[in-house]
C-alpha positions in Angstrom: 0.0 0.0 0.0 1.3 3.2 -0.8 0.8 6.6 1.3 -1.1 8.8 -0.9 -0.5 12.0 0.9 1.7 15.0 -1.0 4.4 15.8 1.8 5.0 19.6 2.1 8.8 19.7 3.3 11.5 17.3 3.9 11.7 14.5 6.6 15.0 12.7 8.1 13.8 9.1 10.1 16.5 7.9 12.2 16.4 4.6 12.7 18.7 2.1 15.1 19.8 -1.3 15.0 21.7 -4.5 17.1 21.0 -3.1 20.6 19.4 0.2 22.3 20.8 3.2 23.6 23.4 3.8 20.7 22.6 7.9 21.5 20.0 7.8 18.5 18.6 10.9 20.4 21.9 12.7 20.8 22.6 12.0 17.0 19.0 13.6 16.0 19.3 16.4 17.8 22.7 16.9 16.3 21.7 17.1 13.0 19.1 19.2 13.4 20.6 21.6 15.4 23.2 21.7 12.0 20.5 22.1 10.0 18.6 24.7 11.7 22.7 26.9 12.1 22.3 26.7 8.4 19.1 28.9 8.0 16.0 25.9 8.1 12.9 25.8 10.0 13.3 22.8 11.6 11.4 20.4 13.9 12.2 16.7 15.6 9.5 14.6 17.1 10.1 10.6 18.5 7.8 7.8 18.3 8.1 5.3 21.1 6.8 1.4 20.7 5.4 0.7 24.7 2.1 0.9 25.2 2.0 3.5 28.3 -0.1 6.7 27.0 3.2 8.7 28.1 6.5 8.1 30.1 4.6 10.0 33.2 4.0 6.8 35.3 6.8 4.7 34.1 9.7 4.6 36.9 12.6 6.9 36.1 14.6 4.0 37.5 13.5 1.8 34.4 12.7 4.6 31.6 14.8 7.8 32.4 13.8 11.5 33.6 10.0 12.4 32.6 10.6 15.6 30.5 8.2 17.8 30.9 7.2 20.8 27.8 5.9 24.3 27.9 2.3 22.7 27.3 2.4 20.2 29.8 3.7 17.1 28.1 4.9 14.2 29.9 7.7 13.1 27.1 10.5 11.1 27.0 13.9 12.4 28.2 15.5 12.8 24.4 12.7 15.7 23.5 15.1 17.5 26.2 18.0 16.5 24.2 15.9 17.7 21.3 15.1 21.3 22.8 18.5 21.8 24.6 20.9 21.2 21.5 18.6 23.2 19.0 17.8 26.1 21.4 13.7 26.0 20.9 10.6 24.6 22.7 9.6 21.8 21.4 5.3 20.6 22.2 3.7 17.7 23.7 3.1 16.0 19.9 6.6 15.6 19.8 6.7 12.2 21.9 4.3 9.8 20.9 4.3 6.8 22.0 2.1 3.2 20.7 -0.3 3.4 24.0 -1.5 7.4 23.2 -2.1 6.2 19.2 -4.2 3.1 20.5 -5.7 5.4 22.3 -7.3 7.9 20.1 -7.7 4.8 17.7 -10.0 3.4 20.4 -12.0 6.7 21.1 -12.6 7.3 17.7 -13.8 4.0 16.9 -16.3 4.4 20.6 -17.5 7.4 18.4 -18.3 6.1 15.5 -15.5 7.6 13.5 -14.9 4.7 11.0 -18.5 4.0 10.1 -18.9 0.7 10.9 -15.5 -0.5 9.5 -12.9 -3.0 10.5 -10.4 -1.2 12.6 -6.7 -2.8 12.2 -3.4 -2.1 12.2 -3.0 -1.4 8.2 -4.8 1.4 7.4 -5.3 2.6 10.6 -2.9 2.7 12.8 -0.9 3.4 9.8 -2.7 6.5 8.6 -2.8 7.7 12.7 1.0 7.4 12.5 1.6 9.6 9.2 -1.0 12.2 9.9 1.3 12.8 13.2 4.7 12.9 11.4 2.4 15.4 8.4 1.2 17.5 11.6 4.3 17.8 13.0 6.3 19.0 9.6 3.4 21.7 8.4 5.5 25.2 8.5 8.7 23.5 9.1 11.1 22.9 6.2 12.7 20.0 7.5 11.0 17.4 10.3 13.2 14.8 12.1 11.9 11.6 13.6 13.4 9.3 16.0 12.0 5.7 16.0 12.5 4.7 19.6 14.2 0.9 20.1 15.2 -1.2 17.8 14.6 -2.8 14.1 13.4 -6.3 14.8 11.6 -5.3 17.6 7.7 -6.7 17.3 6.0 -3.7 18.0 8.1 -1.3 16.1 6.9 -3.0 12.8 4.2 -0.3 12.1 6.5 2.5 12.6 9.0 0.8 9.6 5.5 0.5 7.6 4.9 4.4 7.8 8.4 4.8 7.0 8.2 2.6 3.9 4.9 4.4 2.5 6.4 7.5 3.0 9.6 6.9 1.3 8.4 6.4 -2.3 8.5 10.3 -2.5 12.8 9.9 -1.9 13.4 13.3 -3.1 11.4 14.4 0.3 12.3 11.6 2.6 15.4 9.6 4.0 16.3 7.2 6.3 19.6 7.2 8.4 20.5 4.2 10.1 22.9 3.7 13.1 23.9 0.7 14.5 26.3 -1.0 16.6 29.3 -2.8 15.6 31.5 -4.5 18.5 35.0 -5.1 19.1 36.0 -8.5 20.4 39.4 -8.2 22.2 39.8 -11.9 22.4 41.3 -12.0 18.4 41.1 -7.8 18.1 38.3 -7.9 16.1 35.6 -5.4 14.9 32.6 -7.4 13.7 30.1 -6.0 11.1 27.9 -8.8 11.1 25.4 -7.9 13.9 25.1 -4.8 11.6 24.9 -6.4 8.5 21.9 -8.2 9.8 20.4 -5.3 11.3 20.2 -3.8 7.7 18.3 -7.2 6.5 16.0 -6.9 9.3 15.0 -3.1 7.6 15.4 -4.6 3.9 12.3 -7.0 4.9 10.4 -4.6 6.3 10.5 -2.4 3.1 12.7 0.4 4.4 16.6 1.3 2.6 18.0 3.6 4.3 20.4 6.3 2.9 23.0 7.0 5.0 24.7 4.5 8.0 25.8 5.4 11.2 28.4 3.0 12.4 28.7 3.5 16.5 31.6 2.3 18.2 33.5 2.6 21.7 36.7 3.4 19.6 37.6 4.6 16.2 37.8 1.5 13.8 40.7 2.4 12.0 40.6 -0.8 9.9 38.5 0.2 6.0 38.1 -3.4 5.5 35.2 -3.2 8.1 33.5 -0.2 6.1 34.0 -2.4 2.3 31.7 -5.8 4.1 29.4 -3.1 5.1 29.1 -1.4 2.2 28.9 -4.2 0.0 26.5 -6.3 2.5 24.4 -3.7 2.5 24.0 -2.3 0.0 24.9 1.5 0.4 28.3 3.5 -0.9 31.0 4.0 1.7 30.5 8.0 1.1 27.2 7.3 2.7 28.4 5.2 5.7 30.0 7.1 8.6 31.9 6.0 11.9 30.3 7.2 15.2 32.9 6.7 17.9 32.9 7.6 21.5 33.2 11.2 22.4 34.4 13.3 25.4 31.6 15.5 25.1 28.3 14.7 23.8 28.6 18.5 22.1 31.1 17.7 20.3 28.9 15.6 17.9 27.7 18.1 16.0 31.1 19.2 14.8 32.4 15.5 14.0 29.2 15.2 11.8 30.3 18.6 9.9 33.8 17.5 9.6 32.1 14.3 7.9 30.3 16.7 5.4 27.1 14.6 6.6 24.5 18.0 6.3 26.1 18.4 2.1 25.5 15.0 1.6 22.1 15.2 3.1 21.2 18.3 1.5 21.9 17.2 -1.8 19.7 14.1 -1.7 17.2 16.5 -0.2 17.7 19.6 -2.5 17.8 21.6 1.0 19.7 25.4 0.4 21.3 26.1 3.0 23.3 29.2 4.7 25.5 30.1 7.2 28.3 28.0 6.3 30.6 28.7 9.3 28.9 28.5 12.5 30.6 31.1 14.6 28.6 30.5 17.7 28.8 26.9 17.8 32.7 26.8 17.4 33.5 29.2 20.4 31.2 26.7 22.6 33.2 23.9 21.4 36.6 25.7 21.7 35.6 25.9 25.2 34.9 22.2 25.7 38.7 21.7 25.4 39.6 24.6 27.5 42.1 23.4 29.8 43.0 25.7 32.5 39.9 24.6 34.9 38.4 25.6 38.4 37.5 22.0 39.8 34.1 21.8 40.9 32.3 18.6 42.5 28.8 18.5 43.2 26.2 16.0 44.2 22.9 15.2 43.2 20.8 13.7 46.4 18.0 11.4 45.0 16.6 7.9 46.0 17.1 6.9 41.6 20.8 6.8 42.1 21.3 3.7 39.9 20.3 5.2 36.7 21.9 8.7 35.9 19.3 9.2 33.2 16.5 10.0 36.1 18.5 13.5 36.7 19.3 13.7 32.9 18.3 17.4 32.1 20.1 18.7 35.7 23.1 16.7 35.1 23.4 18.3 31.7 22.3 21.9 32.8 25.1 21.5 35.4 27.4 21.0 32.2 26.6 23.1 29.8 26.9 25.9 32.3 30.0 24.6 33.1 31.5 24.7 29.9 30.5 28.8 30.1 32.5 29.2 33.3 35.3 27.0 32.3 34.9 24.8 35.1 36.3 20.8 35.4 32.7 19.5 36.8 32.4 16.1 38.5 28.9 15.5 39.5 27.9 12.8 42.2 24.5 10.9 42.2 24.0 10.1 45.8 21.5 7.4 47.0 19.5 9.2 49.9 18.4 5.8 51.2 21.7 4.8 52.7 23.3 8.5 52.9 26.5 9.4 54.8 26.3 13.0 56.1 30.3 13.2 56.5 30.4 12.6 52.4 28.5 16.1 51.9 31.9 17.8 52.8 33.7 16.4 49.9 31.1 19.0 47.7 30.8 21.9 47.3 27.2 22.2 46.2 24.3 20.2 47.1 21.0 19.4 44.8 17.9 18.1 46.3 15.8 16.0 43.6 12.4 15.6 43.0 10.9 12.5 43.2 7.4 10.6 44.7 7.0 8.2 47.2 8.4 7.8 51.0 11.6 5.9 50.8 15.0 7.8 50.7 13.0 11.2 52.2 14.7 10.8 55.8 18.3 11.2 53.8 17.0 14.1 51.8 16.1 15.6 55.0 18.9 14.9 57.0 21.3 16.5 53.9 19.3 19.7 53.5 19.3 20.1 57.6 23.6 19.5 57.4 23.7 22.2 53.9 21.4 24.9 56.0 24.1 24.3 59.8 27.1 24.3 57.7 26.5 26.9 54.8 27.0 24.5 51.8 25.1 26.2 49.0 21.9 24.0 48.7 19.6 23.9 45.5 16.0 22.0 46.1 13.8 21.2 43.1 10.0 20.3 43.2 10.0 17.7 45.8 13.4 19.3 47.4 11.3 22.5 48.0 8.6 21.3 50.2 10.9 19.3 51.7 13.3 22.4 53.0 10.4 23.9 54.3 9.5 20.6 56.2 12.6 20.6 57.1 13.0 24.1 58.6 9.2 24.1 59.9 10.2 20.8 62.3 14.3 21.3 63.2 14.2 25.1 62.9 10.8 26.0 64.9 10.0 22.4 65.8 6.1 23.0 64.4 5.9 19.2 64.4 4.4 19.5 61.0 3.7 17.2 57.9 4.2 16.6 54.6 0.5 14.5 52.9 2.1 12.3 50.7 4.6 11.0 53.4 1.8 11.1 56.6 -1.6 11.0 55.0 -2.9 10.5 58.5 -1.5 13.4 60.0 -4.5 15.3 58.9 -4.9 19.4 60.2 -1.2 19.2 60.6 -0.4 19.1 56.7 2.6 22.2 55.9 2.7 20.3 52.2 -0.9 19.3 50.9 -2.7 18.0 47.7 -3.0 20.5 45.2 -6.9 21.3 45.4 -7.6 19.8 42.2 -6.1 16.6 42.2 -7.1 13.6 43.0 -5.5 10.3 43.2 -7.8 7.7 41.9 -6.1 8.8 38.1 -2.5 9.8 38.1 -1.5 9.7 34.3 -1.5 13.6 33.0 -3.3 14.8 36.3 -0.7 16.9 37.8 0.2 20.6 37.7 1.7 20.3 34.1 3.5 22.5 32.2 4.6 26.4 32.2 3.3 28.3 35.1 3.8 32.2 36.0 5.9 33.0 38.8 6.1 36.5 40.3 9.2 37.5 41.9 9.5 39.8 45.1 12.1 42.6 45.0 15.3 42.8 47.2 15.4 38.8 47.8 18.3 36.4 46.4 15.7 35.9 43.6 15.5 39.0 42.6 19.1 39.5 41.9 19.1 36.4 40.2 16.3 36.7 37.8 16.6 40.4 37.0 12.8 40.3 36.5 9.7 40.4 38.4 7.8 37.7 36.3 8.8 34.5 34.6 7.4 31.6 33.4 8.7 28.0 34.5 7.9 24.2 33.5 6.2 22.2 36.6 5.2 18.8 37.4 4.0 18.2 40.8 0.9 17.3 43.0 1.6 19.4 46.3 1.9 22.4 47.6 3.2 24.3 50.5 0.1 25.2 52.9 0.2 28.8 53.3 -1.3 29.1 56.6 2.1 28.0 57.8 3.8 31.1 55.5 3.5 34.3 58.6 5.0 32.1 61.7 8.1 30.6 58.6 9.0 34.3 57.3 9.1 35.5 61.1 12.0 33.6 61.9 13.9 33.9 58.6 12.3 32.0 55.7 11.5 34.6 52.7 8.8 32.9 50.0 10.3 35.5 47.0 8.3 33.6 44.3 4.5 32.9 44.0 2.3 32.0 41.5 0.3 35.4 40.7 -2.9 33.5 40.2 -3.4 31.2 42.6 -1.2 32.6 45.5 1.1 29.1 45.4 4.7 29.9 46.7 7.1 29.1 44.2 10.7 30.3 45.3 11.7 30.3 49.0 14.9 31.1 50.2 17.1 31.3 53.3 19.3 34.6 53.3 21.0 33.6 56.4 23.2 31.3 54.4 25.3 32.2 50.7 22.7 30.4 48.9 19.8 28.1 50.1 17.2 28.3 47.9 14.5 26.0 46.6 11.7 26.4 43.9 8.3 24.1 42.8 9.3 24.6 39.3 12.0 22.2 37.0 14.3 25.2 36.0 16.3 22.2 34.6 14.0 21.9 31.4 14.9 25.5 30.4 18.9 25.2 29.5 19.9 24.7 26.6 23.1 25.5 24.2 23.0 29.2 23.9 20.8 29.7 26.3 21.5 29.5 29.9 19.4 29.1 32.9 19.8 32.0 35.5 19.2 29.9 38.7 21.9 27.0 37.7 24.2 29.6 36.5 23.6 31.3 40.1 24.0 27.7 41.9 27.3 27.1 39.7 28.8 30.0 40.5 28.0 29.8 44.6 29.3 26.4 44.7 32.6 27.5 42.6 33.0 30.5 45.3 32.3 28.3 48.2 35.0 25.7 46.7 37.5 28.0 46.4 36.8 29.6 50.1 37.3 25.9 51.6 40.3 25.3 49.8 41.7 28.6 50.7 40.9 27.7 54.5 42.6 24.1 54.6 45.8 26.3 52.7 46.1 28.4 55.8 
């Protein structure tokens, strides 16, 4: 069957092969963010096979960091790889996964949308999936899809099947490939077959692809591997590029233009572009290798230690900023379940996670209670900010107060409480989602930091701060400098006793990105940095 649809613009699928997490994300958002330095109108999107309606209730333990956009999607984690390499905000239609197209299938079959016809996979789940990828590239001149896991898997299959009606129009559509190809150190070996096979795998689902991506762990400096590719599969070693481990994820983006990969793309494509030197892009990369380095170690406190991909977009704010200030950054990921208080003075800046559910909270408290006595500069996010509060409410005052989610029992003696409109027979998509206004009070740590009285910021959360507890707090010491203009909810609160202890309900993690920097990290950077370099002059004495 062939799509019958005209396609208005140009689309890239990328496509992956012999095993997951080969950085298919990383390399999207790559070549789009070269594409859009040369002058396009570009935009990415990912499909995803599970059948969850959206990452929201999976377990960042088994699935990664729930990113959340400025319209209140629950996406997966790469849509913030997406947004932070090509500097724009990216919608809620740009993660789709099986469970949300089933979905709307279902509900417009309930309504009588198909008439009394058979509703299956070919056309219909078919159709469901172009119309998205169509949606998605109207007023864009180039659209980039990811196709999450990997060829072979069973319910990928009708993901390939868009991709093969699509591609009869090949002067508007390509297919990049990237797979795998290991190194045996028993005999020194590279071996292409895993690959090779990977590439029949597509061939019988009706897809050729255009351009291979050969990821490695080193760079394969034997061509003999290349010729059994190119020859197995059918595509010219000018089209086949190697993908080896980098220092830097940024750096991609400049190994792809040493390749020539956006030429060679642009001519299949008949894309014009500009811009031929990217002046911005090269003075961040120049400062990738910049050697003369403050050292700088921070932790991350969180109870989804084991998988660094649950504090993704922090961990990579906390880079990128890094880069800008020239600073050699090790960052920690410290379980909170089974936390040793004496470790915290190894760092010189503390971040307190979100997160749901009871276990580890005892270590987050217990780490925020050491940051505040000793003057480590202390960031909360989300669930860190109700928890300072808790925190200061019980050791500071000793309110002997509670936080619902943790003591739903404890009732009349809630300081943190369901938001008023949730409930929690329902949780996917029911939280406070997406960007929220926060107005900022003048002459607090804030303030200074901001520069503005108003600004918008991404949430995800089910709680709030009780504000009948916010007169007896600020009396002794506890400023709430942010609130939410509409609905009085305290968004920023801050302890100006200390350098900087400050914690906010928002994700102000979601909002770096290449050239655009997030004030608050930048501010928690630099206090850490300044609270390194005090300690080290005090043990030099």
């Amino acid at each position: 069957m062939k799509n019958s649809r005209k396609i208005n613009g140009k689309i890239i699928f990328i496509t992956g092969g012999v095993l997951s997490s080969l950085g298919k994300g990383i390399f999207a958002a790559s070549l789009a963010f070269m594409f859009k330095e040369r002058g396009l109108k570009v935009n990415m999107m990912k499909f995803d096979p599970y059948l969850n309606v959206d990452p929201g209730t999976i377990s960042p333990i088994e699935h990664g960091e729930v990113f959340v956009t400025k319209d209140g999607g629950e996406t997966d984690l790469d849509i913030g790889h997406y947004e932070r390499f090509i500097n724009q905000n990216l919608s809620k239609n740009s993660s789709i996964s099986s469970g949300k197209i089933y979905r709307n299938l279902i509900e417009k079959e309930r309504r009588g949308k198909y008439l009394g016809k058979t509703v299956q996979i070919i056309p219909h789940v078919i159709n469901e999936i172009i119309d998205l990828i169509l949606n998605n590239l109207k007023n864009n001149d180039l659209l980039i899809v990811e196709i999450g896991g990997t060829v072979g898997d069973i319910e990928s299959i009708p993901y390939f099947e868009a991709i093969r009606q699509l591609q009869f129009e090949r002067e508007n559509v390509i297919n990049i490939h990237i797979g795998f190809v290991p190194f045996l150190s028993i005999n020194k070996e590279y071996k292409s077959k895993p690959f090779q096979h990977s590439i029949k795998e597509l061939h019988s689902l009706g897809v050729f692809p255009n351009f291979l991506i050969v990821r490695t762990e080193n760079k394969i400096n034997n061509q003999e591997v290349f010729n059994k590719i190119s020859i197995n599969c059918g595509v010219n070693k000018e089209y086949i590029l190697e993908l080896e481990n980098l220092p830097n994820v940024y750096q991609i983006p400049k190994k792809l233009m040493e390749e020539k990969i956006d030429q060679k793309i642009a001519k299949i494509l008949n894309l014009k572009l500009i811009n031929k030197n990217i002046e911005k892009y090269d003075l961040f990369n120049n400062l990738i290798s910049y050697q003369n380095k403050d050292k700088l170690r921070i932790a991350i406190v969180g109870k989804y230690h084991n998988l660094k991909d649950s504090y993704l977009s922090i961990i990579e704010s906390l880079k990128i900023i890094s880069i800008y200030k020239k600073i050699d950054l090790k960052i920690d990921l410290l379980d909170s379940k089974s936390l040793d208080l004496k470790k915290l003075n190894n760092y010189s800046g503390i971040i307190i996670s979100g997160g749901f559910g009871t276990d580890g909270t005892d270590g987050k408290i217990k780490t925020i209670k050491y940051a505040r006595e000793n003057n480590i500069p202390l960031l909360g996010i989300c669930f860190g900010m109700q928890l300072l509060i808790l925190e200061f409410a019980n050791n500071v005052l000793n309110l002997n107060l509670y936080h619902q989610e943790l003591n739903p029992e404890k009732k009349q003696k809630f300081i943190i409480h369901l938001l008023e409109d949730q409930d929690l027979k329902n949780f996917g998509g029911t939280m406070r989602l997406g960007e929220y206004e926060c107005k900022i009070f003048p002459n607090t740590i804030a303030s200074k930091i901001y520069k503005k009285d108003l600004i918008n910021q991404r949430h995800r959360h089910r709680y709030e701060f009780n504000n009948q507890y916010k007169n007896i707090l600020e009396k002794n010491g506890l400023v709430f400098s942010g609130i939410n203009p509409q609905t009085n909810l305290v968004e920023i609160v801050e302890y100006p006793k200390n350098d900087f202890f400050i914690a906010v309900q928002f994700h102000p993690e979601f909002n770096t990105k290449i050239f655009k920097l997030d004030p608050l990290f930048e501010s928690f950077i630099e206090a850490s940095n300044n609270y390194g370099k005090k300690w080290k002059n005090n043990q030099e004495r």
